[in-house]
TORKOL-120409 format. One record per atom (N, C-alpha, C): residue number from 1; residue in three letters; atom name; x, y, z. Coordinates in Angstrom, 1 decimal. Example, Ala and Ser with C-alpha at 12.3 -4.5 7.8 and 13.67 -1.06 7.14 Angstrom:
<atoms>
ATOM	nr	rest	atom	xx	yy	zz
ATOM	1	ala	N	13.2	-5.7	7.8
ATOM	1	ala	CA	12.3	-4.5	7.8
ATOM	1	ala	C	13.2	-3.3	7.8
ATOM	2	ser	N	12.8	-2.2	7.1
ATOM	2	ser	CA	13.7	-1.1	7.1
ATOM	2	ser	C	12.9	0.0	7.9
</atoms>
This chain:
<atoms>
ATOM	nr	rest	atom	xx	yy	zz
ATOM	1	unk	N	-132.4	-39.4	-60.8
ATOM	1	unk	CA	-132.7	-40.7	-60.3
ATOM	1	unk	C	-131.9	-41.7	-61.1
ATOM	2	unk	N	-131.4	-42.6	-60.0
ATOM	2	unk	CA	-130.5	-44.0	-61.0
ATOM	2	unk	C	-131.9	-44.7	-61.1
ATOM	3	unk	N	-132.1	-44.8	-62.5
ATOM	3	unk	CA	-133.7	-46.2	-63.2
ATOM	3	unk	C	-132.9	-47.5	-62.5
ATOM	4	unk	N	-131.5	-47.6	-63.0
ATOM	4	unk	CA	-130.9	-49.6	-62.1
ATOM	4	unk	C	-131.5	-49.4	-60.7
ATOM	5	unk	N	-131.4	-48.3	-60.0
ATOM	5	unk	CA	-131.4	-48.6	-58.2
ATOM	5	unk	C	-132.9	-48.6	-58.2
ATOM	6	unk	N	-134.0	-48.8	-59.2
ATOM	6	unk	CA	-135.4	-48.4	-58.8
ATOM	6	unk	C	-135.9	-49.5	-58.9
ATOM	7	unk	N	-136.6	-49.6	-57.9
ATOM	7	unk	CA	-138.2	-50.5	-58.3
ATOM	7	unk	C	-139.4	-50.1	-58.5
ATOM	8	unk	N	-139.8	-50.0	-59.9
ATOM	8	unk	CA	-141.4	-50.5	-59.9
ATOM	8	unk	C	-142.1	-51.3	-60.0
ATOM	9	unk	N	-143.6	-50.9	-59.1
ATOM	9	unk	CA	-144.0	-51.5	-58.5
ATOM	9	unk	C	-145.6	-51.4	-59.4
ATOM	10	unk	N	-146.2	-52.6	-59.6
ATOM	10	unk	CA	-147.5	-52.3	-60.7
ATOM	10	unk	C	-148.0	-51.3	-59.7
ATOM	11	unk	N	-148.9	-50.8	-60.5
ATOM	11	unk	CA	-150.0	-50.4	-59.1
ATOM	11	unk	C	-151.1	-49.8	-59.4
ATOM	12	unk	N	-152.1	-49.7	-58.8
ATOM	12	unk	CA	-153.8	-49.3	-58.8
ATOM	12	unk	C	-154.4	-48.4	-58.1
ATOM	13	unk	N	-154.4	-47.2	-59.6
ATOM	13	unk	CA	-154.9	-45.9	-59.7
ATOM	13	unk	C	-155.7	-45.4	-58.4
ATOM	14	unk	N	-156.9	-46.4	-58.4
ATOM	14	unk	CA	-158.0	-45.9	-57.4
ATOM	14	unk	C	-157.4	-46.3	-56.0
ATOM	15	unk	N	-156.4	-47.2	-55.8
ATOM	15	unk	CA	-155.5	-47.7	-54.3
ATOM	15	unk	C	-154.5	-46.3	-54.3
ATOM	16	unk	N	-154.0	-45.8	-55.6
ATOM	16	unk	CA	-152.9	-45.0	-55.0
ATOM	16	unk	C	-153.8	-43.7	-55.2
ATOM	17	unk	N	-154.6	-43.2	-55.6
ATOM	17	unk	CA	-155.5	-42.2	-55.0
ATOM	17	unk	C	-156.1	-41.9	-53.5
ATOM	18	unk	N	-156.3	-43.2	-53.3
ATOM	18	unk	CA	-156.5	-43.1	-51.7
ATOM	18	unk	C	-155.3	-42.8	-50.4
ATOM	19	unk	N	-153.8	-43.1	-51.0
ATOM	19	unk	CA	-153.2	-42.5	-50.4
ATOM	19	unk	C	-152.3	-41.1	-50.6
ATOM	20	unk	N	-153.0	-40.3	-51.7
ATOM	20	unk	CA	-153.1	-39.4	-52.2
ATOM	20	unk	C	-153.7	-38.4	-51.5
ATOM	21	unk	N	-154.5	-39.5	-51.1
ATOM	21	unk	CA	-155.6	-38.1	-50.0
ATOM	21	unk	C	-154.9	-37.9	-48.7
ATOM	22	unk	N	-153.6	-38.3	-48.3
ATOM	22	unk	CA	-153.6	-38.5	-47.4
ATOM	22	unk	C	-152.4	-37.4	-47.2
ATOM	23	unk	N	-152.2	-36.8	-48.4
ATOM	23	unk	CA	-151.0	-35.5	-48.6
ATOM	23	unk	C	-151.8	-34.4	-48.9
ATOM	24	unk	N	-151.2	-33.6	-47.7
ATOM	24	unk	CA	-151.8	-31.9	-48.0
ATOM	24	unk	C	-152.2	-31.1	-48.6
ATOM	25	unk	N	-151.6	-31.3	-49.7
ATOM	25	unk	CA	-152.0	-30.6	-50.8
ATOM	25	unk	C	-152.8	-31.3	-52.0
ATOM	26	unk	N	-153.3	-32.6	-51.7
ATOM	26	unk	CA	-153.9	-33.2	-51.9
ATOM	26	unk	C	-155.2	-33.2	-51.7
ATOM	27	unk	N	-155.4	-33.4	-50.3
ATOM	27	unk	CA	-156.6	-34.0	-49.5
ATOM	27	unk	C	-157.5	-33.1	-49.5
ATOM	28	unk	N	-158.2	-31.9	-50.3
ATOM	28	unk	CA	-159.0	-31.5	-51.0
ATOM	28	unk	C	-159.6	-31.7	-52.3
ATOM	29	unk	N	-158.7	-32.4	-53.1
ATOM	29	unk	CA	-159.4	-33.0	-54.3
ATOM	29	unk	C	-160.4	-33.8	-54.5
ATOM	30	unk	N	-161.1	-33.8	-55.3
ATOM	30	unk	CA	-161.7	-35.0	-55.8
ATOM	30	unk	C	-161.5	-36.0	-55.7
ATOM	31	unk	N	-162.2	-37.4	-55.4
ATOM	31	unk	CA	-161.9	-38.6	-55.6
ATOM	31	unk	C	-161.3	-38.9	-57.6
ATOM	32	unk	N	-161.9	-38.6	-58.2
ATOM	32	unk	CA	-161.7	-38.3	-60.2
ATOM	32	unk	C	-160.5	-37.8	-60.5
ATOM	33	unk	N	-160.3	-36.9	-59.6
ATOM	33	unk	CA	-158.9	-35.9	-60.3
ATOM	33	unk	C	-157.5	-36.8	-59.5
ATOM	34	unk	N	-157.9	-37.4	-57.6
ATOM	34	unk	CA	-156.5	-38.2	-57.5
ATOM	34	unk	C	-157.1	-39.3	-58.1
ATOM	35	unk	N	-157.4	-40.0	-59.0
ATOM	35	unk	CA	-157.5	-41.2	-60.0
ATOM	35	unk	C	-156.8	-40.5	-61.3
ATOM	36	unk	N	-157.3	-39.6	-61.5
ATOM	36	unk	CA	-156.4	-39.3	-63.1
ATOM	36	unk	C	-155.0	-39.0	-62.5
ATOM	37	unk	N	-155.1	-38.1	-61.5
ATOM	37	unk	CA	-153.2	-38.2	-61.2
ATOM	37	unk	C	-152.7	-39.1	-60.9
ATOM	38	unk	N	-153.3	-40.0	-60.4
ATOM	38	unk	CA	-152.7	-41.5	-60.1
ATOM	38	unk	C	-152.2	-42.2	-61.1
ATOM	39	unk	N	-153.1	-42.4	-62.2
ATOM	39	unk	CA	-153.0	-42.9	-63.4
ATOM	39	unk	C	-151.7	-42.2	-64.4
ATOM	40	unk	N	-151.4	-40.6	-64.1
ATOM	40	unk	CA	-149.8	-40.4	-65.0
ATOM	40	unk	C	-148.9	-41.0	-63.8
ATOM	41	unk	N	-148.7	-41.1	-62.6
ATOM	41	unk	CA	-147.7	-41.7	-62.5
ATOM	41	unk	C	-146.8	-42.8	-62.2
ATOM	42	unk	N	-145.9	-42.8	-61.9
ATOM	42	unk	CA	-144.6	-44.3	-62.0
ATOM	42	unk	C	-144.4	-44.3	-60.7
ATOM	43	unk	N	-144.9	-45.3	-59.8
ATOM	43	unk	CA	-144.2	-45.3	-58.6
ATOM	43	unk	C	-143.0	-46.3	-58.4
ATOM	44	unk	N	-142.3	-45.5	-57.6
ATOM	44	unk	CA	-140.7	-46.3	-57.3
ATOM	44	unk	C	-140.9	-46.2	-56.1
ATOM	45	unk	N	-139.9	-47.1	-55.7
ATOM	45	unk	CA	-139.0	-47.1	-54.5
ATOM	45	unk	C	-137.7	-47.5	-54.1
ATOM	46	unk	N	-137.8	-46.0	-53.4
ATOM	46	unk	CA	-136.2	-45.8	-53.0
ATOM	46	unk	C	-135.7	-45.8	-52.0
ATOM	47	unk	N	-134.2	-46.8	-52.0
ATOM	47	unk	CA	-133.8	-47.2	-51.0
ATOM	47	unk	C	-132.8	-46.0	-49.9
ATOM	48	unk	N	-132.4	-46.1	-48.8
ATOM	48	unk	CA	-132.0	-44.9	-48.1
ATOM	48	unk	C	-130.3	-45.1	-48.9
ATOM	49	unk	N	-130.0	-43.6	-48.9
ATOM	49	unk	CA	-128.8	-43.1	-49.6
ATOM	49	unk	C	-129.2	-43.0	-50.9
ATOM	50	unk	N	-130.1	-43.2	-51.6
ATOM	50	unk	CA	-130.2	-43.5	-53.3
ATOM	50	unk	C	-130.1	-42.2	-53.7
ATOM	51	unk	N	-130.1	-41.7	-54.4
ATOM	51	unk	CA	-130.0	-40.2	-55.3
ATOM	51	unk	C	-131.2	-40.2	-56.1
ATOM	52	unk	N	-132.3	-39.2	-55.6
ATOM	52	unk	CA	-133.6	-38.8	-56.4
ATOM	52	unk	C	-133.4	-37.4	-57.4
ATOM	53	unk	N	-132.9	-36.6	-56.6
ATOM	53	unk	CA	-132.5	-35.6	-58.0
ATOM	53	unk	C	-131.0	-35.1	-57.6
ATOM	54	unk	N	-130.6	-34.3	-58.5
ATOM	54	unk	CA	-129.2	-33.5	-58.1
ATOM	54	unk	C	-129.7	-32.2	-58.0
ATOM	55	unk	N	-128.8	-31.3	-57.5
ATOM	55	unk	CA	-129.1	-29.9	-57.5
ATOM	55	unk	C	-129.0	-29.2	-58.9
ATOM	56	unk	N	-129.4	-29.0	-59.3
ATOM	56	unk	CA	-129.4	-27.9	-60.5
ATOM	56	unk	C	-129.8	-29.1	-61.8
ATOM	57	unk	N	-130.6	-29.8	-61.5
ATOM	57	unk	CA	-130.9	-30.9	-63.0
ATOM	57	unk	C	-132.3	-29.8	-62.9
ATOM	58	unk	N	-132.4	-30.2	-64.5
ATOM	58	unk	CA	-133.8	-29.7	-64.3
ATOM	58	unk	C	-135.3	-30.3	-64.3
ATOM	59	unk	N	-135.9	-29.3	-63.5
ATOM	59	unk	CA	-136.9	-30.4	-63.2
ATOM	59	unk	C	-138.4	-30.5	-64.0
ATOM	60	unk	N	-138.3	-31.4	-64.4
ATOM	60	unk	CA	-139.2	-32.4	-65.5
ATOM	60	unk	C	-140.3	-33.5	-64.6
ATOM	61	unk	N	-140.2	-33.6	-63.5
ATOM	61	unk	CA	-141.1	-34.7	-63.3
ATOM	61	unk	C	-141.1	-33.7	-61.5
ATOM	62	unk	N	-142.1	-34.4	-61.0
ATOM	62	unk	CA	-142.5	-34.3	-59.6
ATOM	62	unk	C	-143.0	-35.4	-58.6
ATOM	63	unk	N	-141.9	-35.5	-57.5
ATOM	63	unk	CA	-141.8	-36.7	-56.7
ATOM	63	unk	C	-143.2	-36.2	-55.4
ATOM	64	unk	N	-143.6	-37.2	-55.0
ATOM	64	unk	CA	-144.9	-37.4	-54.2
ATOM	64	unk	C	-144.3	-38.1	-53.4
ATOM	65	unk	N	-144.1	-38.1	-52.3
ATOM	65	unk	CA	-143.1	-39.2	-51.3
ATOM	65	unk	C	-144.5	-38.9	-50.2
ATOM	66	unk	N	-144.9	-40.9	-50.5
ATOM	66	unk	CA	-146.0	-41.3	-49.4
ATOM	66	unk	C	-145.8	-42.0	-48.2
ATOM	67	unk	N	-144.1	-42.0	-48.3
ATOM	67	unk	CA	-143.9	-42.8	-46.8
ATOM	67	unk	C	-142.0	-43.0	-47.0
ATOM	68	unk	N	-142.2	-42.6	-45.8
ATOM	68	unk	CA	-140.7	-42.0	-45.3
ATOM	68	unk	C	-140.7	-40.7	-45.4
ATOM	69	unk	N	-138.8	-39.7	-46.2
ATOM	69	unk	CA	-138.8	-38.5	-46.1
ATOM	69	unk	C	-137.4	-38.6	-47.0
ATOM	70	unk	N	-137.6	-37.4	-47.5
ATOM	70	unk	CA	-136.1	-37.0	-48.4
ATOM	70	unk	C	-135.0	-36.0	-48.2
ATOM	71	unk	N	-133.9	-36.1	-48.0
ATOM	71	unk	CA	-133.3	-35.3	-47.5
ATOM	71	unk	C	-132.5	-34.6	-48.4
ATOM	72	unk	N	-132.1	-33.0	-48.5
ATOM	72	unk	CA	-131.4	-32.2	-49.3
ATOM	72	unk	C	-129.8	-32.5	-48.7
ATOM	73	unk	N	-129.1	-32.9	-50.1
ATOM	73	unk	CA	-127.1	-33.0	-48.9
ATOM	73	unk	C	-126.7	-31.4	-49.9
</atoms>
């Protein structure tokens, strides 16, 4: 990820838990557990063309993408 091309955005654990529930692999949990996962992460937003990962970096973090879609080049 370029951090210059990013924006974050404050944001509220129990608001982004609710759209947590709204992902598959999600929407079995707990209301508790998407608040604690809410609360480790950073949400960004990215603009179309931006670079979220490269191929062969390695991977240290895990992207949640709640609106739109990401594409492999």
């Amino acid at each position: 990820m370029n951090p210059t091309a990013l924006s974050i955005p404050t944001h509220d654990p129990g608001a982004l838990a609710v759209e947590f529930k709204s992902v598959p692999a999600f929407s079995d949990l707990p209301e508790d557990d998407l608040i604690w996962l809410a609360g480790l992460t950073t949400p960004v937003d990215v603009g179309p063309g931006e670079v979220v990962v490269r191929e062969g970096t390695p991977a240290d973090y895990l992207c949640i993408v709640l609106k739109g879609e990401l594409r492999g080049q």
